[in-house]
MARNU-725921 format. One line per 8 residues: number of its first residue (from 1); their letters; for each residue x, y, z of N, C-alpha, C. Coordinates in Angstrom, 1 decimal. Layout:
BEGIN
NUM = a = X,Y,Z,X,Y,Z,X,Y,Z; ...
//
This chain:
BEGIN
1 = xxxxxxxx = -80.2,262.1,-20.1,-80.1,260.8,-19.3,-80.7,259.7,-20.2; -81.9,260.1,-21.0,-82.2,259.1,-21.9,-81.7,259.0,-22.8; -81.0,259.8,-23.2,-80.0,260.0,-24.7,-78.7,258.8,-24.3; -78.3,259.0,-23.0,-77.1,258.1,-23.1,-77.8,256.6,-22.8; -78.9,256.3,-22.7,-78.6,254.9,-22.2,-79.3,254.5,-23.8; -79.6,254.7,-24.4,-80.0,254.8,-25.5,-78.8,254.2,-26.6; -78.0,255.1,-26.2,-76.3,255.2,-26.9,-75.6,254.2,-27.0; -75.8,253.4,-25.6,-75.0,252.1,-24.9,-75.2,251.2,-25.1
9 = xxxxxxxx = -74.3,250.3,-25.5,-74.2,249.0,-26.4,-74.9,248.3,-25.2; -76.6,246.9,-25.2,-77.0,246.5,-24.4,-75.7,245.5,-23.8; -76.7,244.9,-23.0,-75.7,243.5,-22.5,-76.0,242.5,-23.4; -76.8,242.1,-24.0,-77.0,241.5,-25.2,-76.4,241.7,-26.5; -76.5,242.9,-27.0,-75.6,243.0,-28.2,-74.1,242.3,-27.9; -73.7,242.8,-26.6,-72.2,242.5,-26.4,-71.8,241.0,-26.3; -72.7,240.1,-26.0,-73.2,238.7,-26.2,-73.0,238.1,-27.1; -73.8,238.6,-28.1,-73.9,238.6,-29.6,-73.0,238.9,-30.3
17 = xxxxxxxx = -72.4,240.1,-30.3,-71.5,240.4,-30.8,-70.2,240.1,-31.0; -69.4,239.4,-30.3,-68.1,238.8,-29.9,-68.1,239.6,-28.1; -66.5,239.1,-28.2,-65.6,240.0,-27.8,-65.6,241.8,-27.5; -65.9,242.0,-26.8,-65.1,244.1,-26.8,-63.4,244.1,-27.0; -63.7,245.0,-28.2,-62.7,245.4,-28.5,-61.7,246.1,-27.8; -60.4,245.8,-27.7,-59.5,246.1,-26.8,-59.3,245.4,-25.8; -59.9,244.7,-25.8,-59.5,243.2,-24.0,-59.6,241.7,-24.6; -58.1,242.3,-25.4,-57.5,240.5,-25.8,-57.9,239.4,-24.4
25 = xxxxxxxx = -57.5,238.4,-24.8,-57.6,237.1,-23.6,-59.2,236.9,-23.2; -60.1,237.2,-23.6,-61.3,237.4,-22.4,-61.9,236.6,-23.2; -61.6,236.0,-24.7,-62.5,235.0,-25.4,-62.3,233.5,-25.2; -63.0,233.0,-23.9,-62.5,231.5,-24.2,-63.8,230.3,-25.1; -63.6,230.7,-25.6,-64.5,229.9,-26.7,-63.0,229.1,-27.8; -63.0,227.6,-27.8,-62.3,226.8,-28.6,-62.1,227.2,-30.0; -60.8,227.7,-30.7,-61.1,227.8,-32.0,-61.8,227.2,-33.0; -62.6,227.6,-33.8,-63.3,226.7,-34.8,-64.8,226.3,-34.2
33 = xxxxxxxx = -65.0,226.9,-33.0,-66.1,226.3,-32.8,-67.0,227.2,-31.8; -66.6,228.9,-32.4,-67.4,230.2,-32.2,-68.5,229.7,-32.3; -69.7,230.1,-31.5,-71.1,230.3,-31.9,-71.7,229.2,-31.1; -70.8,227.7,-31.0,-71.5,226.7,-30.6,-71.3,226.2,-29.4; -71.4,227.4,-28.0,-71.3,227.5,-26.8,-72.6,226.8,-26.5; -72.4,226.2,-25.2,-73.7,225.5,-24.9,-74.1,224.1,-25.3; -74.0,223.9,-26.7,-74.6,222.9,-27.2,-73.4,221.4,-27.4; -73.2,220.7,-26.2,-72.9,219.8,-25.7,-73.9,218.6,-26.3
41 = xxxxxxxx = -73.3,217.6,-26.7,-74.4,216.3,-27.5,-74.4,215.1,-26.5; -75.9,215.0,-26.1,-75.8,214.1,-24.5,-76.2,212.7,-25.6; -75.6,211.6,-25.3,-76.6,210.0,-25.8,-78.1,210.2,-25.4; -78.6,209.8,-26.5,-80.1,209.5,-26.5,-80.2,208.7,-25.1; -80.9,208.4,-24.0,-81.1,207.9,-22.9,-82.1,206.5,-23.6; -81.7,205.6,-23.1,-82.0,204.5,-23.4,-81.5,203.6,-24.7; -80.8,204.2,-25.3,-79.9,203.8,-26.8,-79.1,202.5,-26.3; -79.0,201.4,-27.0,-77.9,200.4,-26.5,-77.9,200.3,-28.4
49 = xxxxxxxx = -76.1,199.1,-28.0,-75.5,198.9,-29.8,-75.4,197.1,-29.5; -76.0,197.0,-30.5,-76.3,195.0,-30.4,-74.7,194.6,-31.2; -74.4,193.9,-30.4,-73.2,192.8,-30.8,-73.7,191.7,-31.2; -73.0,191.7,-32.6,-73.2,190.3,-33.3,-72.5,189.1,-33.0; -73.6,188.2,-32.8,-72.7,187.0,-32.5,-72.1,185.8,-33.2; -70.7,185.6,-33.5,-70.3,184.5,-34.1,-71.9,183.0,-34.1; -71.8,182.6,-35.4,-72.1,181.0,-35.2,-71.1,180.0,-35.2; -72.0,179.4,-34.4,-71.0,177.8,-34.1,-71.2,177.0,-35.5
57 = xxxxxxxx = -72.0,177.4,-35.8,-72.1,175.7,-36.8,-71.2,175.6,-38.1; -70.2,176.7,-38.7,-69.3,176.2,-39.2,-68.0,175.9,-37.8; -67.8,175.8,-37.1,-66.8,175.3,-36.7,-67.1,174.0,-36.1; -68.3,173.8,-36.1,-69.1,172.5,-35.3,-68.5,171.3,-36.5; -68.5,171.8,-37.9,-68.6,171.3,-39.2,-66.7,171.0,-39.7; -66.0,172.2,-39.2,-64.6,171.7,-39.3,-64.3,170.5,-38.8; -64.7,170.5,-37.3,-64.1,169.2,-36.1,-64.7,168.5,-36.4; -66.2,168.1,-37.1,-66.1,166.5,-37.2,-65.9,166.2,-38.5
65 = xxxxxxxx = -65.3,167.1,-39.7,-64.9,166.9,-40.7,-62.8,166.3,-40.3; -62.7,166.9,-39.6,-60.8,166.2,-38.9,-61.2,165.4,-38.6; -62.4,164.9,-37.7,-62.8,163.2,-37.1,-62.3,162.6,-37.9; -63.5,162.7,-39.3,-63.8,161.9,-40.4,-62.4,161.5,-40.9; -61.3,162.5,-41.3,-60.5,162.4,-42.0,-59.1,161.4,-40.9; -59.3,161.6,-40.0,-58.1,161.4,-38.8,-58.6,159.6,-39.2; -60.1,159.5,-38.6,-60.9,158.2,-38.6,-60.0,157.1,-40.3; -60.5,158.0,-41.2,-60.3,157.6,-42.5,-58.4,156.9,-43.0
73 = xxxxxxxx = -57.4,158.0,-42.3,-56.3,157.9,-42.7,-56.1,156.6,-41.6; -56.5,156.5,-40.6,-56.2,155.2,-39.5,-57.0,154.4,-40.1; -57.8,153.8,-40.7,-58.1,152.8,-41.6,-57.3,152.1,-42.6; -57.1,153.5,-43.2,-56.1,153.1,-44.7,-54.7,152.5,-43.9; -54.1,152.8,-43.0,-53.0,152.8,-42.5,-53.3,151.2,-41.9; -54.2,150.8,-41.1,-54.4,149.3,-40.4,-54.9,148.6,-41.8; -55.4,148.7,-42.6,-55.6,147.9,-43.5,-54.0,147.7,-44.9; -53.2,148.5,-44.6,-52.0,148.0,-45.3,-51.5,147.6,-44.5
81 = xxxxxxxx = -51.1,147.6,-42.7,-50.2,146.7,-41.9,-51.3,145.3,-42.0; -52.6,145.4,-42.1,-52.5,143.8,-42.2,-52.5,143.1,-43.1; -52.1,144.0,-44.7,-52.4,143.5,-46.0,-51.1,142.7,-45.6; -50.0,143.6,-45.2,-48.9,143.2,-45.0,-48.4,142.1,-44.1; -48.8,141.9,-43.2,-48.6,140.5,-42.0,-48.7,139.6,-43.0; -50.5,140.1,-44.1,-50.8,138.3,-44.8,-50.0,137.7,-45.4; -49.3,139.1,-45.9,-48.1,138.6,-47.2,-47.2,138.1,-46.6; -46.3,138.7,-45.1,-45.3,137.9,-44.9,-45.6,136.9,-44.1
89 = xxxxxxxx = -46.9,136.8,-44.2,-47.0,135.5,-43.2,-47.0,134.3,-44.1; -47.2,134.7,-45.5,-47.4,133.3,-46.1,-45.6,133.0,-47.2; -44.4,133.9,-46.5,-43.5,133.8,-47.3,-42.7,132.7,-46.0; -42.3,131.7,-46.7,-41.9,130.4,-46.5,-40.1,130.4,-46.2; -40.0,130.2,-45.2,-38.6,129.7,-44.5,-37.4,129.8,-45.7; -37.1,130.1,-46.0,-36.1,129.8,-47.4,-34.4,129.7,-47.1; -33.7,130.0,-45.7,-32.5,129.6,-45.2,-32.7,129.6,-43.7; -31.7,128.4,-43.5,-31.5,128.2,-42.2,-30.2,127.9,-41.7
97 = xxxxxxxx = -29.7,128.7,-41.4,-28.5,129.3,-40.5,-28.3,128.0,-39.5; -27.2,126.9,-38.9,-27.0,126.3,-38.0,-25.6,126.9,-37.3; -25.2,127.3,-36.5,-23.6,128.0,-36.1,-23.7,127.0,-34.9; -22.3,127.4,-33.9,-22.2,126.4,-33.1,-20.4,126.0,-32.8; -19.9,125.1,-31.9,-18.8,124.5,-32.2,-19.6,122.8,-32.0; -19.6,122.7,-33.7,-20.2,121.1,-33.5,-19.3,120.0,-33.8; -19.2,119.1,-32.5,-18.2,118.2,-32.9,-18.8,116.6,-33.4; -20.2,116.6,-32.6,-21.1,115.3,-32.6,-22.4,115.8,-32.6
105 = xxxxxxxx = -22.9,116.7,-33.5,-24.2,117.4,-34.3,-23.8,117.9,-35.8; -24.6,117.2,-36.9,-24.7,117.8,-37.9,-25.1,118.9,-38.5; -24.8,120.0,-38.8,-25.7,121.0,-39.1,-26.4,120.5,-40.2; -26.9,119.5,-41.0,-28.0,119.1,-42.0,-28.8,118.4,-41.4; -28.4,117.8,-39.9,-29.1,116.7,-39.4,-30.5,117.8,-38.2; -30.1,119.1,-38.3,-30.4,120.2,-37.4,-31.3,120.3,-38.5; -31.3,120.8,-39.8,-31.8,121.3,-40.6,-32.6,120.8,-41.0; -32.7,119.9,-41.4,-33.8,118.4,-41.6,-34.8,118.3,-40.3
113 = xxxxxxxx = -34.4,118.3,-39.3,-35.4,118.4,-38.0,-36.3,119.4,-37.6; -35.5,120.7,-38.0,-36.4,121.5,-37.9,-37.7,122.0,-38.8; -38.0,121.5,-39.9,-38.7,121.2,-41.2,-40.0,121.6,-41.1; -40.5,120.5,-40.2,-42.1,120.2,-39.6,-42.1,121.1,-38.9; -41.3,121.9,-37.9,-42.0,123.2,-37.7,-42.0,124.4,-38.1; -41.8,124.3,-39.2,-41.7,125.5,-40.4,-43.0,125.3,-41.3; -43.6,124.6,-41.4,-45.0,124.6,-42.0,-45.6,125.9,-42.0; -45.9,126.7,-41.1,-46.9,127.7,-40.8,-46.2,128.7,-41.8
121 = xxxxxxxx = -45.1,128.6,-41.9,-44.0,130.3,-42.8,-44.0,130.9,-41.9; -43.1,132.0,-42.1,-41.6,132.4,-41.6,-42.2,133.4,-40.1; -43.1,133.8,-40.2,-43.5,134.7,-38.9,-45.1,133.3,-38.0; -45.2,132.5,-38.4,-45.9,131.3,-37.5,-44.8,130.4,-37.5; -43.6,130.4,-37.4,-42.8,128.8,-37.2,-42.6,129.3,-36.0; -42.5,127.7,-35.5,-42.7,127.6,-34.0,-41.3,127.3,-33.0; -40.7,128.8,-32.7,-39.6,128.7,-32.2,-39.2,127.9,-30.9; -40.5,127.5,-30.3,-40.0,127.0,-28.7,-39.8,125.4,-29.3
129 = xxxxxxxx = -40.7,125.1,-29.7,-41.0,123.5,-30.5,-39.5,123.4,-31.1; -38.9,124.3,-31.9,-37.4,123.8,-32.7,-36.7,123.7,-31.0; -36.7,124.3,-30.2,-35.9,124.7,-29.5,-35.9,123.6,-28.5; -37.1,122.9,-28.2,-37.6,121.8,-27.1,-36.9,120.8,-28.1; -36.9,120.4,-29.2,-36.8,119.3,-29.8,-35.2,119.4,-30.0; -34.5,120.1,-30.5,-33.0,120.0,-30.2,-32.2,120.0,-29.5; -33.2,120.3,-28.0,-31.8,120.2,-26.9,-32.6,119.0,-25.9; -33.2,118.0,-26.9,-33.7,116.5,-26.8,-32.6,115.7,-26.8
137 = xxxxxxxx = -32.1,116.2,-27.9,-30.9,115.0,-28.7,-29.3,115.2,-27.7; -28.8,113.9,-27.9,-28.3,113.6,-26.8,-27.2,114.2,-26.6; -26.3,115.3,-27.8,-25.1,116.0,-28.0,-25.5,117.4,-27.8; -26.5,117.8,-27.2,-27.2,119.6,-27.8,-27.8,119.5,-26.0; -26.4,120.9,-25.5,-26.6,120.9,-24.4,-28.0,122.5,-23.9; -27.7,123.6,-24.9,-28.6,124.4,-25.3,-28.8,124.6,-26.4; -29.8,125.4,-27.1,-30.5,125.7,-28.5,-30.6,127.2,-27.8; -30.5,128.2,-29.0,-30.9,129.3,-29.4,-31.5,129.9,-30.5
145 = xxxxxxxx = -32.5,130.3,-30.8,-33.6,129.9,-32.1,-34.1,131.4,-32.3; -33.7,132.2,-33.9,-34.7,133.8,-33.9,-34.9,133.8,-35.1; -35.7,134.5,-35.5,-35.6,135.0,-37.1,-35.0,135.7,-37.0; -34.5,135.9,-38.5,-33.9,137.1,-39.5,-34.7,137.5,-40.6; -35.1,138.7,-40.7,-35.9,139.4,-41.5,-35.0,139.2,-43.0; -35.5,139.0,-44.1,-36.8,138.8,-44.4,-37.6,137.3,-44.1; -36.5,136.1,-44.3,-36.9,134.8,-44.5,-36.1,133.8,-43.9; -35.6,134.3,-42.7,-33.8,133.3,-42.7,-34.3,133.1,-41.4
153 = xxxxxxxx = -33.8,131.7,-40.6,-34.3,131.4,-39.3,-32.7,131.5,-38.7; -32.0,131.4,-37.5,-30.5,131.3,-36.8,-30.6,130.7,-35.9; -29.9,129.5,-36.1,-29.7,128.1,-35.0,-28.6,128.3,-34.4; -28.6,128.9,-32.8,-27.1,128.4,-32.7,-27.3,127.5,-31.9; -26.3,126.6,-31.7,-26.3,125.6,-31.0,-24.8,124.9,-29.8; -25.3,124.8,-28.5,-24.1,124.9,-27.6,-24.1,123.3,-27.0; -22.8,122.4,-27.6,-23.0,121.0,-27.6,-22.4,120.7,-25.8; -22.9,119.5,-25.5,-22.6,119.4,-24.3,-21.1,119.1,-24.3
161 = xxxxxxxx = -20.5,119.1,-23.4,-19.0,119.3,-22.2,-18.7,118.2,-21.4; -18.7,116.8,-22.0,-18.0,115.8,-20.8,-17.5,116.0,-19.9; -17.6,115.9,-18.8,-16.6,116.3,-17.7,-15.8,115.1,-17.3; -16.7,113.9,-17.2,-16.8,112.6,-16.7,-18.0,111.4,-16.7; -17.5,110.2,-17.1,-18.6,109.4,-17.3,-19.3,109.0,-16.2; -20.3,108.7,-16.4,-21.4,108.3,-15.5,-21.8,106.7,-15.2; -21.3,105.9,-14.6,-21.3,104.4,-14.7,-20.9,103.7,-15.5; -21.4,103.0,-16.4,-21.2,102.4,-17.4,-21.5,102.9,-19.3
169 = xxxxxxxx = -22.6,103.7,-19.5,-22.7,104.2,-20.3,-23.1,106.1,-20.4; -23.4,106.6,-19.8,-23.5,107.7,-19.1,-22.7,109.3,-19.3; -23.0,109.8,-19.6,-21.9,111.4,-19.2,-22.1,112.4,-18.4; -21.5,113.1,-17.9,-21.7,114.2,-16.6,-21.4,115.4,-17.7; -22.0,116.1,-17.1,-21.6,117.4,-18.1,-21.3,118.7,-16.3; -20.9,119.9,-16.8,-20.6,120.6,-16.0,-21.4,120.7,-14.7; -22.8,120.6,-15.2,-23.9,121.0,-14.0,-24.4,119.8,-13.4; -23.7,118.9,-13.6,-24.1,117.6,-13.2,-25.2,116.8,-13.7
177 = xxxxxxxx = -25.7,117.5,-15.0,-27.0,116.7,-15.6,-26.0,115.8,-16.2; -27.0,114.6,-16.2,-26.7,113.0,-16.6,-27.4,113.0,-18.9; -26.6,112.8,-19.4,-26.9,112.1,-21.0,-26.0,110.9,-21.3; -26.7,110.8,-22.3,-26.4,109.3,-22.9,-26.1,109.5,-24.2; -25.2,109.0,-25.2,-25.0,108.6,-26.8,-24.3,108.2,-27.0; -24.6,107.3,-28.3,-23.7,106.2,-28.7,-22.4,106.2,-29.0; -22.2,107.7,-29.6,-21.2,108.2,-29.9,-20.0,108.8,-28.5; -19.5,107.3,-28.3,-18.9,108.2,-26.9,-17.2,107.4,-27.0
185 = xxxxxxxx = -16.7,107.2,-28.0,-15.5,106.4,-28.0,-14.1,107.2,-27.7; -14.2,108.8,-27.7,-13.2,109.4,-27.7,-13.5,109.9,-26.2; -14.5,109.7,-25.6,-14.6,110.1,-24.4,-14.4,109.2,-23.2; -13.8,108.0,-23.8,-13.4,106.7,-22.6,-12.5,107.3,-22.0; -11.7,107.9,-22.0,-10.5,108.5,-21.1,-10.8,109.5,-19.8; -12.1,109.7,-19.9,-13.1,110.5,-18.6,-13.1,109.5,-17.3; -12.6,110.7,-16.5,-12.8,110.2,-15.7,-14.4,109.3,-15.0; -14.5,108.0,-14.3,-15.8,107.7,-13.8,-16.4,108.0,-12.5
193 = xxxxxxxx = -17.5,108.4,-12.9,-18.1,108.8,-11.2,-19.0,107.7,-11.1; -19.3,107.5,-9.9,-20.3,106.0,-9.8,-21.0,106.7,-8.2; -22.5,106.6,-8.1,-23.1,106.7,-7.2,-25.0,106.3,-7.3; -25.4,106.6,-6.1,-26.5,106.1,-6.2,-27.2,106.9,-6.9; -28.6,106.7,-7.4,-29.7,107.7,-8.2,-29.8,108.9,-7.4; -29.6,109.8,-8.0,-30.0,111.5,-7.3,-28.6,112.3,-7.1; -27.6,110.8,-7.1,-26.3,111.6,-6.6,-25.4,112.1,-7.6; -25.5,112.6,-8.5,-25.1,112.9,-9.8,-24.4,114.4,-9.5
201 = xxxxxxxx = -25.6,115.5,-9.5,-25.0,116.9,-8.8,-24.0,117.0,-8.4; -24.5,116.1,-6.8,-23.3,116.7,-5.7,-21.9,116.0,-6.1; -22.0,114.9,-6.7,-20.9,113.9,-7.1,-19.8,114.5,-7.8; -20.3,115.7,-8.9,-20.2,116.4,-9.8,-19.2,117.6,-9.0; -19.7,118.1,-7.9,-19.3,119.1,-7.2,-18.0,118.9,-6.6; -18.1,117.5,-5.8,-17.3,116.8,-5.1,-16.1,116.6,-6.1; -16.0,115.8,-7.5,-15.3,116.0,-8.0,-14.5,116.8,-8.7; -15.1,118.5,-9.0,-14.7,119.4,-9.2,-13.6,120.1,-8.3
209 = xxxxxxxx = -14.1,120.3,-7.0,-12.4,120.4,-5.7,-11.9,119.4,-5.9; -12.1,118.4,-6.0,-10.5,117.5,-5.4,-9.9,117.2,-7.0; -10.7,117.6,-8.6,-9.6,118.0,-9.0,-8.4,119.0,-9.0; -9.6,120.3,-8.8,-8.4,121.1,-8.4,-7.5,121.4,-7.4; -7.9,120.4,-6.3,-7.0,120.3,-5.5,-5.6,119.9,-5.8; -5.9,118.8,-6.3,-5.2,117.8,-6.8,-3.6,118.4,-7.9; -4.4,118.7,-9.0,-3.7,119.6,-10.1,-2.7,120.3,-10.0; -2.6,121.1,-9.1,-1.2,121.2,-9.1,-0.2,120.7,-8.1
217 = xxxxxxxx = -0.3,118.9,-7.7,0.3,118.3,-7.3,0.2,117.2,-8.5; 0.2,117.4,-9.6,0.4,116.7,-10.4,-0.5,115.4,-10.5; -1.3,115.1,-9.8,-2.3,114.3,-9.7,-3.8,114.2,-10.4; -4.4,113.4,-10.7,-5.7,113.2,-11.4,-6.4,112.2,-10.8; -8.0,112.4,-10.5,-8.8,111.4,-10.6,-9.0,110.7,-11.8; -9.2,109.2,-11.8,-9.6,108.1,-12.1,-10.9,107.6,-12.2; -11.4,107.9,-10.7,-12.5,107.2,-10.5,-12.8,107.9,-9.1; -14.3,108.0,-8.9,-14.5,108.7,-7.8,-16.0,108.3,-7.5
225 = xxxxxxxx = -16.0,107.7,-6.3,-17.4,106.8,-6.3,-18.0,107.2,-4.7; -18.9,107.0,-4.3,-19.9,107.4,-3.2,-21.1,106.2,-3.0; -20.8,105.4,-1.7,-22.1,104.6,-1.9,-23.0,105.1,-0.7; -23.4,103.8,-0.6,-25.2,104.9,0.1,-24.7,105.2,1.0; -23.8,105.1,2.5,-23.4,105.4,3.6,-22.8,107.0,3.6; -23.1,107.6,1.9,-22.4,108.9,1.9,-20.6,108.7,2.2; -19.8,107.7,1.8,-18.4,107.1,1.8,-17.8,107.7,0.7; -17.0,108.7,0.8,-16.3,108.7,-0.5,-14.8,107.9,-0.9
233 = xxxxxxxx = -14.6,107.4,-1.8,-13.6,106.9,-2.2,-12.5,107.1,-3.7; -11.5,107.5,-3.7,-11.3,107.7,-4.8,-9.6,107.0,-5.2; -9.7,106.8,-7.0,-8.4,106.1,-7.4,-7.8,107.1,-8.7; -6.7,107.6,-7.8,-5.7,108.1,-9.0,-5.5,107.5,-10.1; -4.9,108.5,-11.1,-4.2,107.7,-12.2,-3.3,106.9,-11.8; -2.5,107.0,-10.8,-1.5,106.0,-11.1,-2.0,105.1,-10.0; -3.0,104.8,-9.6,-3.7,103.3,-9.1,-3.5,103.6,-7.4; -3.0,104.9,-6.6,-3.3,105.2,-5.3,-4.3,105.3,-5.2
241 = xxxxxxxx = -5.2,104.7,-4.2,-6.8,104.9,-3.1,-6.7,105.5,-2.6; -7.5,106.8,-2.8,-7.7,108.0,-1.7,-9.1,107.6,-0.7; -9.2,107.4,0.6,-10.1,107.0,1.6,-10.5,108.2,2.1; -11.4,108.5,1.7,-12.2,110.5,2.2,-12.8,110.3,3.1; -13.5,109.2,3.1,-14.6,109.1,4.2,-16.0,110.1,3.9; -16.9,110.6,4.6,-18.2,111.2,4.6,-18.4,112.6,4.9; -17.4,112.9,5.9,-17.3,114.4,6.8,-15.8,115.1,6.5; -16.3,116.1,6.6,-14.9,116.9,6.8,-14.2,117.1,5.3
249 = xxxxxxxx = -14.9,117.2,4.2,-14.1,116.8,2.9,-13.2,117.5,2.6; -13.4,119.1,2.7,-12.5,120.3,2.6,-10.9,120.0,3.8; -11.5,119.3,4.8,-10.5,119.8,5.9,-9.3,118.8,5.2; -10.0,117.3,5.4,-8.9,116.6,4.4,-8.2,116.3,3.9; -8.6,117.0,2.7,-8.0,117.3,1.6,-7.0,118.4,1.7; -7.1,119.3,2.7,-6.4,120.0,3.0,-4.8,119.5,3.4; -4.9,118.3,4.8,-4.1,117.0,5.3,-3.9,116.6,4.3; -4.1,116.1,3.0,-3.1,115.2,2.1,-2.3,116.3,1.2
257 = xxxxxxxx = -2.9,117.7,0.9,-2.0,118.0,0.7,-0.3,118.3,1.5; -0.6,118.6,2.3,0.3,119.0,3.7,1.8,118.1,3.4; 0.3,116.4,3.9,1.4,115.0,4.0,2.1,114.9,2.7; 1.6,114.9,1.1,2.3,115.2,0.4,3.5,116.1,0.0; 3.8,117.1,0.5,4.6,118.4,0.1,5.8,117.7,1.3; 5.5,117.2,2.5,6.3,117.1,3.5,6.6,115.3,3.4; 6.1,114.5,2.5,6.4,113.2,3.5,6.5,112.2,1.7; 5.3,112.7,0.5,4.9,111.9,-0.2,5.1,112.2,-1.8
265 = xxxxxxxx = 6.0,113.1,-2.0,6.3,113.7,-3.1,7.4,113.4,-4.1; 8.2,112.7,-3.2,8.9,111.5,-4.0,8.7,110.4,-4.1; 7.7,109.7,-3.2,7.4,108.5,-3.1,6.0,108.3,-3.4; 5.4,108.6,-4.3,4.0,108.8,-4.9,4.1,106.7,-5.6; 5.0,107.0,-6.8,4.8,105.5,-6.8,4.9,104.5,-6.3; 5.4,104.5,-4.8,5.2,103.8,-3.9,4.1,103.7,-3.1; 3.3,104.4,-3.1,2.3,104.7,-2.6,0.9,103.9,-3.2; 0.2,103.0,-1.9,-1.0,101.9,-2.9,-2.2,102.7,-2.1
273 = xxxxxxxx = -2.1,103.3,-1.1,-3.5,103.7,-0.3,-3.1,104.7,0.4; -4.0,105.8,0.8,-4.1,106.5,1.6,-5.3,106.7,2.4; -5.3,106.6,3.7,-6.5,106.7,4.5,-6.6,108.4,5.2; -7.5,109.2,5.0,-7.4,110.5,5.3,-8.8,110.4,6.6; -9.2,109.4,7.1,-10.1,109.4,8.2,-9.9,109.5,8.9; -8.9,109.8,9.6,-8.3,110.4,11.0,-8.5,111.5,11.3; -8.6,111.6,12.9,-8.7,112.9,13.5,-7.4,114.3,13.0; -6.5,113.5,13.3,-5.2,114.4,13.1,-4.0,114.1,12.2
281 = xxxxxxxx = -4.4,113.2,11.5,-3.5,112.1,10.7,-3.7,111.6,9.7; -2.8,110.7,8.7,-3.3,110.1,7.8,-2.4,108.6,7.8; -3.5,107.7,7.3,-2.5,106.2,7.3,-2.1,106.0,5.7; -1.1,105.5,5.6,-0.2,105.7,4.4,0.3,104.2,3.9; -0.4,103.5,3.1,-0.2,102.2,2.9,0.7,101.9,1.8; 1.9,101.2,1.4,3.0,101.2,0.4,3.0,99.7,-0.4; 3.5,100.0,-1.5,3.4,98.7,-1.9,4.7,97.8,-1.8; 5.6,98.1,-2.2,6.3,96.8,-2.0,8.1,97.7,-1.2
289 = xxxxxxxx = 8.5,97.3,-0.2,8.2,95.9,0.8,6.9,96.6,1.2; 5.8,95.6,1.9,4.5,95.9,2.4,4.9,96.5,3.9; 4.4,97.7,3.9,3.9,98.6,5.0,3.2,99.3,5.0; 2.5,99.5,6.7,2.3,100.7,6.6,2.4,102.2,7.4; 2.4,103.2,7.3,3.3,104.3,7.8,1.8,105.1,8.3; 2.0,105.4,9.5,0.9,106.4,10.6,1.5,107.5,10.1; 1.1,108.4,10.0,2.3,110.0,9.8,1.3,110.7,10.4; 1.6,111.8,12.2,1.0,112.4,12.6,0.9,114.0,12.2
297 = x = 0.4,114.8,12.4,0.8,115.8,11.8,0.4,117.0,13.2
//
C-alpha cells in the first residue's frame, strides 16, 4: 500500500509537468505563453502620464506680426492715393469741350467765361459756379458741366426756345420763364403776350390750347393779352378779335370751333370780331357791308 502511493505521479508534479499524456484538448494555456499562468500586469496604483502643453507665445507673436504687416501695407497704399490726388490736383484744365445746338451762344465766348473758375486745376474747378454763371446769360436756357479724365472739362449747353414775345422787349420760353436779349431781330414774328406782372406762366398755358386749338383750323395767334379783370382777348393773324372773356375757357373754345366748321369757314375773311361770352352762342361781327350775326347753337 505504501509501495503504490509512492509510485504515483503527485498532484504537483502533474502541475508542473504539463499536460497528461493521452488527453489532447485539456491544455488551455495561450500558445507562446506556457509557464506564464497567473501573472497578469496590474498599473502601478496611483501612476498618472503628464500631457504637454502647447505655448501660446509663438502664436501670440504671428498675429501681431500680420497686424504690423496688414497696418504697414495700408499705409504704403494711402500714402500713394494721396501722393496721387496732389498730382492730379495740380494738373491744369487743358480742353474744354462746348456741344450744344448754338444759334445765339458762342462756344469761345463759353470758354473764355469759364477761365476764372478753373484756377484751382482740374479736380478743384468749380462746377456749380460754371454752371450758375452760364445759365445767367440771356440765350443759355440750361448748362450741363463734368469732367473727363484726365484733363478735359464738357459743356453742354441747352439754348432757350422762343415761344412768344413778352411786351415790348421780352421772350416767353416754353415754361413760361420771362428773358431778355438784344439779339432778338429774327424773333419779331412771335407771337405777343401782354399781361400784368406774375402773369407770364398762366399766359403761357393759356396760349399753348388755343394754339392748338386753333391749328388745325388753319388759324394762328397774333396777340394774346389778359388785363387785371382776368379778360382774355385775342387777334389772329388775319386781324379777327377773339373775345374769351374770364370763365369757361375750354368750353368756348370748344363753341368757336363748332361755329366755324358750320357757319365761318368760308367766310373767315369777312370776319372782324368774334364774341364767345355767351351763355349758348356766339356774336359774329363782319366787316364790310357792317353787320352783325347772333348764331345760336
Amino acid at each position: 500500500m505504501v509501495k503504490a502511493l509512492h509510485n504515483a505521479p503527485s498532484v504537483r508534479s502533474r502541475i508542473k509537468g504539463g499536460p497528461v499524456k493521452g488527453r489532447p484538448g485539456k491544455d488551455r494555456t495561450p500558445a507562446g505563453k506556457k509557464g506564464k499562468i497567473g501573472r497578469t500586469r496590474q498599473p502601478a496604483k496611483g501612476a498618472s502620464r503628464k500631457v504637454a502643453v502647447p505655448s501660446s507665445k509663438p502664436r501670440r507673436s504671428a498675429a501681431w506680426l500680420n497686424r504690423v504687416l496688414i497696418l504697414s501695407g495700408a499705409a504704403v497704399v494711402l500714402a500713394a492715393a494721396v501722393q496721387a490726388y496732389l498730382v492730379l490736383e495740380r494738373i491744369p484744365v487743358q480742353r474744354i469741350s462746348v456741344t450744344g445746338d448754338l444759334e445765339h451762344t458762342r462756344a469761345e465766348e463759353v470758354q473764355a467765361m469759364v477761365q476764372p473758375a478753373l484756377a484751382g486745376g482740374f479736380l478743384n474747378a468749380d462746377l456749380q459756379r460754371i454752371r450758375t454763371e452760364l445759365e445767367a446769360l440771356p440765350w443759355i436756357y440750361r448748362v450741363s458741366v463734368r469732367r473727363k479724365w484726365p484733363n478735359a472739362l464738357e459743356i453742354n449747353v441747352a439754348e432757350q426756345l422762343p415761344i412768344a414775345r413778352w411786351g415790348t422787349d421780352g421772350f416767353l420760353n416754353h415754361e413760361g420763364e420771362v428773358f431778355r436779349s438784344s439779339k432778338s431781330e429774327q424773333w419779331q414774328s412771335l407771337p405777343i403776350l401782354r399781361g400784368p406782372e406774375g402773369a407770364a406762366r398762366s399766359l403761357v398755358a393759356s396760349y399753348q390750347r388755343l394754339a392748338d386749338t386753333l391749328r388745325p383750323l388753319g388759324l394762328a395767334v397774333q396777340q394774346l393779352s389778359v388785363d387785371e379783370r382776368a379778360q382774355v382777348n385775342v387777334q389772329l393773324s388775319g386781324g379777327v378779335e377773339l373775345v374769351l372773356g374770364g370763365d369757361d375757357f375750354k368750353e368756348r373754345m370748344q363753341r368757336l370751333v363748332t361755329v366755324y366748321h358750320s357757319e365761318l369757314a368760308g367766310r373767315m375773311a369777312e370776319v372782324q370780331r368774334i364774341d364767345l361770352r355767351y351763355a349758348s352762342g356766339v356774336a359774329v361781327a363782319f366787316r364790310e357791308p357792317a353787320q352783325v350775326a347772333g348764331l345760336e347753337l
